[in-house]
C-alpha atoms as one frame of an Amber mdcrd trajectory, in Angstrom:
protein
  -9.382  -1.379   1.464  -7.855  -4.447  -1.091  -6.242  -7.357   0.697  -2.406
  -6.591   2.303  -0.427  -4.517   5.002  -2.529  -2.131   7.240  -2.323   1.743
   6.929   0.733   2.513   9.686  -0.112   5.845  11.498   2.463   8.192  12.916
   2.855   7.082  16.455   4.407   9.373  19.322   7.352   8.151  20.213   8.185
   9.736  23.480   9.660  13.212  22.497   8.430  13.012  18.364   6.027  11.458
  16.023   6.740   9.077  13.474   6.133   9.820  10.055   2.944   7.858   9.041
   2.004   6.043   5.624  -0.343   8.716   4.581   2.370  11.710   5.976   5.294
   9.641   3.752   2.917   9.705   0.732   2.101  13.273   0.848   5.460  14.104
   1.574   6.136  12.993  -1.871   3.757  14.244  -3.356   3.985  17.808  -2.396
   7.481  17.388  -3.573   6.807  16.077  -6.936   4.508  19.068  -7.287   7.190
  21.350  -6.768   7.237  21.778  -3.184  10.769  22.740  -1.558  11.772  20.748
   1.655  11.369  23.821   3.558   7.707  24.831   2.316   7.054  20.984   3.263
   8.561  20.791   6.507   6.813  23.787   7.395   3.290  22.372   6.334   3.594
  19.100   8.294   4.923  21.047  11.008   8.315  19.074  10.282  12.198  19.119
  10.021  13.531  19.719   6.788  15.632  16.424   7.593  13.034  14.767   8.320
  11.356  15.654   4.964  15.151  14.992   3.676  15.165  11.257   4.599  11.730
  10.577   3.522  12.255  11.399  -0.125  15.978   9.410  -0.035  14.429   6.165
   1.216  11.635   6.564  -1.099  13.742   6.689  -3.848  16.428   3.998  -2.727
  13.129   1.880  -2.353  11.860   2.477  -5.346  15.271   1.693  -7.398  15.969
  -1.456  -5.504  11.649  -2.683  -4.907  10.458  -0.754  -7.610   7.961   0.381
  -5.172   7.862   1.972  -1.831   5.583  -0.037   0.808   4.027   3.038   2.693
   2.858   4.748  -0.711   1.663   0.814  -1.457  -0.193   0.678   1.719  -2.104
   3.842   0.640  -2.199   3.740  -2.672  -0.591   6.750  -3.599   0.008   7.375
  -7.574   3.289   7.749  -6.696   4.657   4.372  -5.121   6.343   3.058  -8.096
   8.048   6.311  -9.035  11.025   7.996  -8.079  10.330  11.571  -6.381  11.479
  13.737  -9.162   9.640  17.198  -9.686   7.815  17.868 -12.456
């Protein structure tokens, strides 16, 4: 791994797990693929809000950073663009 921030990993957090750097970054990129939130949520064995909020803050990130730290941290293709599907 290059210099910087450590890979976070979804942590349980007493009744749910967070969503984890690589989790966020495949999040986005099943939805730039095409993926619905449902089809998603159901994959990751997650909420469709949950799903919801991830692709929001990406993109709110991205517009304000131009770049979204947990797709950074993994070096996802994706960090620097907004999640729009193809």
């Amino acid at each position: 791994m290059e210099y910087g921030e450590p890979v976070e990993a979804g942590e349980y957090r007493g009744t749910f797990k967070a969503v984890g750097d690589q989790e966020h970054a495949e999040i986005i990129r099943l939805y730039v693929e095409g993926y619905g939130m449902a089809k998603i949520a159901n994959e990751l064995d997650r909420g469709s809000r949950t799903i919801h909020r991830h692709i929001l803050e990406h993109d709110q990130a991205v517009a304000r950073s131009r770049f979204f730290p947990a797709c950074r941290r993994v070096h996802s293709e994706y960090e620097g663009r907004r999640a729009e599907r193809i």
